[in-house]
N, C-alpha and C positions, 0 to 999 in steps of 0.2 A: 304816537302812542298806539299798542298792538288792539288790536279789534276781538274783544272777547265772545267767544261764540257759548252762549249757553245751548248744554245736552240736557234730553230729559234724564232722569233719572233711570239707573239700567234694571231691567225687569231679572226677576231672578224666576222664574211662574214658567211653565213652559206650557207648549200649549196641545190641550188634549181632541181627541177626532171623537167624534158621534159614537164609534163602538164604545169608547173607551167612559165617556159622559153617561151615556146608558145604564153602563155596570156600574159606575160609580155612585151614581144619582140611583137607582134603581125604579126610575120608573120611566116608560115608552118613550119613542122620540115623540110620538104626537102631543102626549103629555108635554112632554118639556118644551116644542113648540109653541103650544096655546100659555102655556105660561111665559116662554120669552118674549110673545107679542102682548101678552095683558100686562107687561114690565114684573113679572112674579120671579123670573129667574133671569141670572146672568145674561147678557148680549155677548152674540159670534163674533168671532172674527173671521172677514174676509180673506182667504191665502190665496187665493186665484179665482180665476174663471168657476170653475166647477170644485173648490176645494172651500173648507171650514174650517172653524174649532174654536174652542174658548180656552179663556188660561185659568189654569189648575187651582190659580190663587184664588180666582173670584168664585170659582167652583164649591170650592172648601170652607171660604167666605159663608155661600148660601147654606151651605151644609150645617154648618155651624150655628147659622142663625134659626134654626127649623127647631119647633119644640123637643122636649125628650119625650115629655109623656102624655100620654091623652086621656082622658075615662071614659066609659061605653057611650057617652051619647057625642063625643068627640070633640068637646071644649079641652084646650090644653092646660094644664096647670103647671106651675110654675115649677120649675126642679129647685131642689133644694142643697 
């Protein structure tokens, strides 16, 4: 009997660089560092030695999940 090899599932997300996270996120890399080490945002991906980046999915993911609205003293409220 043939030896079946399970694949993961193929990622359709590609994966975006530090400029590219910056403008989309719109706030500083150091922001977005102290938030990826407090678990607040997405985790990197390794591409080499000296290279990064994260995928678009999980990006958008966060994005998504971020309130719409806030009032002056900066509690969110719910969208409707």
């Amino acid at each position: 009997m043939p030896k079946l090899i399970q694949t993961p599932p193929a990622r359709k997300s590609k994966i975006l660089r530090k400029p590219e996270v910056v403008d989309l996120v719109g706030l500083s890399y150091t922001t977005l560092w102290r938030m990826e080490k407090s678990g607040d945002f997405p985790g990197r991906v390794v591409l080499g030695p000296r290279s990064m980046g994260w995928f678009q999915d999980e990006i958008l993911d966060w994005l998504d999940s971020r309130p719409r609205f806030s009032d002056p003293c900066g509690k969110a409220r719910p969208e409707k």
